[in-house]
PAZAPA-4460 file (N, C-alpha, C; in steps of 0.05 Angstrom, whole numbers, plus 32768, in hexadecimal, padded with zeros to 4 digits):
% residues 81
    n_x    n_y    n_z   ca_x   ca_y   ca_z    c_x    c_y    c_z   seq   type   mol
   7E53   838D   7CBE   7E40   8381   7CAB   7E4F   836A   7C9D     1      X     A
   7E46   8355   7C99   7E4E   833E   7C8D   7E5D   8344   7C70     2      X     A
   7E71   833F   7C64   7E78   833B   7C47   7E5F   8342   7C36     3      X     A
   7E66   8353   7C28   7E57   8355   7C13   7E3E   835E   7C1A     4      X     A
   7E35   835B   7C2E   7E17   8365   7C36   7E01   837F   7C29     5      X     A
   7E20   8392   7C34   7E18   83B2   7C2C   7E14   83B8   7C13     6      X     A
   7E2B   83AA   7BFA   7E26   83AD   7BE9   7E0A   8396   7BDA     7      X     A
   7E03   8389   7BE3   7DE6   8376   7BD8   7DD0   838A   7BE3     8      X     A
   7DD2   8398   7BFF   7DB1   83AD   7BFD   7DBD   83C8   7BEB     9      X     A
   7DCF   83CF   7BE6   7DD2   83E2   7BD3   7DC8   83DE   7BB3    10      X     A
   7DCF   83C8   7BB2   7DCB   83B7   7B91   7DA8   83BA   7B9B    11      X     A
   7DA4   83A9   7BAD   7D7D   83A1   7BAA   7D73   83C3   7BAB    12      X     A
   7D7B   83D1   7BBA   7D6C   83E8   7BBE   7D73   83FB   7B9F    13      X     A
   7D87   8402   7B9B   7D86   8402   7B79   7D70   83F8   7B65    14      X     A
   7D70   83D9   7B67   7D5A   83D1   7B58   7D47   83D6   7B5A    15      X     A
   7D43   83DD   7B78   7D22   83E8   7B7F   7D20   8409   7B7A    16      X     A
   7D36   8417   7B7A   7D33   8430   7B6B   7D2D   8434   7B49    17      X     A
   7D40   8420   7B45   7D33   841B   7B1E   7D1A   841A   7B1A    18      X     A
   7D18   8407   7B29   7CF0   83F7   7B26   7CDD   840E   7B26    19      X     A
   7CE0   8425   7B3D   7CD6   8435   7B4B   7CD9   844E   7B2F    20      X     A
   7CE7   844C   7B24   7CF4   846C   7B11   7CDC   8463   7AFB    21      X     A
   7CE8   8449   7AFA   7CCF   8440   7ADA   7CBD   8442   7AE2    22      X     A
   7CAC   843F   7AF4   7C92   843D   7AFF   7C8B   8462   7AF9    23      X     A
   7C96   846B   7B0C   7C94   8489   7B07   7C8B   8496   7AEB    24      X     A
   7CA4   8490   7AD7   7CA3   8492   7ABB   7C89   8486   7AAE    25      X     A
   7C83   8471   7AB3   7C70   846D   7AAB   7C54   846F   7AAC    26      X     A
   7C51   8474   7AC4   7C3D   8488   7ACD   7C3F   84A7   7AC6    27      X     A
   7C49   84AE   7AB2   7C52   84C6   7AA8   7C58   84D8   7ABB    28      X     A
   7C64   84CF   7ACC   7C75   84E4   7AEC   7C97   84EE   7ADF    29      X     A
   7C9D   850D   7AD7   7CB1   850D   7AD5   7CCA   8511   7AEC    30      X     A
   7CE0   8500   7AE2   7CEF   84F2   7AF3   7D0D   84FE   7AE5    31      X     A
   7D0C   8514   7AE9   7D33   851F   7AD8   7D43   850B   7AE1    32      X     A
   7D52   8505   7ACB   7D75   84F7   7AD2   7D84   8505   7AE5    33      X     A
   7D77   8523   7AF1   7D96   8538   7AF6   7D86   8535   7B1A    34      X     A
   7D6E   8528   7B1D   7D69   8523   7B3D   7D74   8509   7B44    35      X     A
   7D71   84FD   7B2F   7D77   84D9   7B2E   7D98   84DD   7B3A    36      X     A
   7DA7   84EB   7B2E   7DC1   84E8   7B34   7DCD   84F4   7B4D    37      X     A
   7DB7   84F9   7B63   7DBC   8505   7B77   7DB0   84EC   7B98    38      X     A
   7DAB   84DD   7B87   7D9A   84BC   7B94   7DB5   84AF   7B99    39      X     A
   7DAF   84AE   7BB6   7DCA   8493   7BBC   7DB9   8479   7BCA    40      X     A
   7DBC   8464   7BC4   7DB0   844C   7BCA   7DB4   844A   7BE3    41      X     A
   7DD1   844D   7BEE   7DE2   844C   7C08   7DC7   8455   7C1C    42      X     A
   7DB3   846A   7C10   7DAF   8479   7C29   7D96   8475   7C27    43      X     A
   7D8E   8462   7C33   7D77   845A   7C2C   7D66   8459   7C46    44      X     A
   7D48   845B   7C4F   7D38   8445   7C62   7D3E   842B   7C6C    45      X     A
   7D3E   8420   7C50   7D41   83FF   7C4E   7D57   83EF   7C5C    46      X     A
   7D6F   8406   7C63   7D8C   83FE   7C6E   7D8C   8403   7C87    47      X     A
   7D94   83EA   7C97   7D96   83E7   7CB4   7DAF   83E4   7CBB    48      X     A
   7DCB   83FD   7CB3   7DDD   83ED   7CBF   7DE8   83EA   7CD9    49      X     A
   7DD6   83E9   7CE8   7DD3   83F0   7D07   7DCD   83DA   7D14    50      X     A
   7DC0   83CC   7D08   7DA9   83BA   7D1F   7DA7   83A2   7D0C    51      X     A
   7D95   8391   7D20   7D89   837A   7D0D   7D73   837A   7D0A    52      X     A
   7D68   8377   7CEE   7D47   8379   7CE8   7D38   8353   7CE5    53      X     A
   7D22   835C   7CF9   7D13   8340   7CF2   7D06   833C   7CD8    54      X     A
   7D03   832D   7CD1   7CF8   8323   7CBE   7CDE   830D   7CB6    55      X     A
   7CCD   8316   7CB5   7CC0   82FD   7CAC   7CBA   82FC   7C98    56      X     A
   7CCE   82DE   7C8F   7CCE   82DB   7C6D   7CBC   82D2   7C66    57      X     A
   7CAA   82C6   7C6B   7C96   82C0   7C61   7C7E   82CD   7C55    58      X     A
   7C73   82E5   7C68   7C68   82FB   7C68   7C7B   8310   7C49    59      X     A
   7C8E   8316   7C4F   7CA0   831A   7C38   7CA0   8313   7C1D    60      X     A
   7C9C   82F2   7C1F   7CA0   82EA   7C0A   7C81   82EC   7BF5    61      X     A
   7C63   82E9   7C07   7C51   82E8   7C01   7C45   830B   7BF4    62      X     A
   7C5D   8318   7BFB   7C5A   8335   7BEC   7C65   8330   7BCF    63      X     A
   7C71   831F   7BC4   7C80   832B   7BAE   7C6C   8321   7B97    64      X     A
   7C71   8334   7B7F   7C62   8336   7B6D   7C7E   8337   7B52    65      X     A
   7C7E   8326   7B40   7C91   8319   7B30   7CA8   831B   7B39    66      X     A
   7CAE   8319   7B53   7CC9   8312   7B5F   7CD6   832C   7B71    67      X     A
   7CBD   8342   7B63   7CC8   8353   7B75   7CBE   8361   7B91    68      X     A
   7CBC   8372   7BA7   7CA6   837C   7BB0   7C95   838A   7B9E    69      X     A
   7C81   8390   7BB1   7C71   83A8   7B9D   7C78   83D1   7BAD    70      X     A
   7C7C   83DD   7B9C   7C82   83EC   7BA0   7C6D   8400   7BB7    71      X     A
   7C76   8413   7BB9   7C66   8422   7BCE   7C5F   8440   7BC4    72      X     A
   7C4E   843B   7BBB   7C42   8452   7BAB   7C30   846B   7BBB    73      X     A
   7C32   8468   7BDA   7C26   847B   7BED   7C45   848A   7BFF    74      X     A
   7C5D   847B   7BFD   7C71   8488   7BF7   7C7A   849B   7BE6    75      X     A
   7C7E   848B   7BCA   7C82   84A8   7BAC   7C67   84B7   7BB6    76      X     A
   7C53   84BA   7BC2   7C3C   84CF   7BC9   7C50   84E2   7BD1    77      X     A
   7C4E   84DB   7BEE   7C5E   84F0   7C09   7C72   84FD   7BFB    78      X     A
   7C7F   84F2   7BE4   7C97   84FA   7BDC   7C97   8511   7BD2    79      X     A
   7C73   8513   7BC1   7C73   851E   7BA5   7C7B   851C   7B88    80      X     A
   7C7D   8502   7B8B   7C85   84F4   7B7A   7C6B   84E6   7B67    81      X     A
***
């Protein structure tokens, strides 16, 4: 994997776990600190360190909603979340 790579989807997928916890919280979903600390970013869906993923940025970019994606709220479903 390129310099630095692994650690930038670890950082983004983090952020998208934050986003995701407050969302939770705020929808009055309780969310313990003592599950939170058992979440590793490393191990994620989102991480391909195998292969190369296509992309179309454009399609991509026409998802984001104040800079960020929008979350997937039929996921936290399946989850039980």
């Amino acid at each position: 994997m390129p310099d630095g790579l692994d650690q930038r989807l670890v950082t983004w997928t983090t952020e998208y776990y934050t986003l995701a916890v407050k969302q939770l919280r705020a929808d009055g979903r309780s969310v313990p600190g003592e599950m939170l600390a058992h979440i590793s970013p490393g191990h994620s869906d989102n991480i391909n360190f195998f292969g190369v993923i296509n992309v179309d940025i454009e399609a991509e970019l026409a998802k984001l909603t104040g800079g960020w994606r929008p979350l997937l709220p039929t996921q936290l479903r399946e989850l039980g979340l």
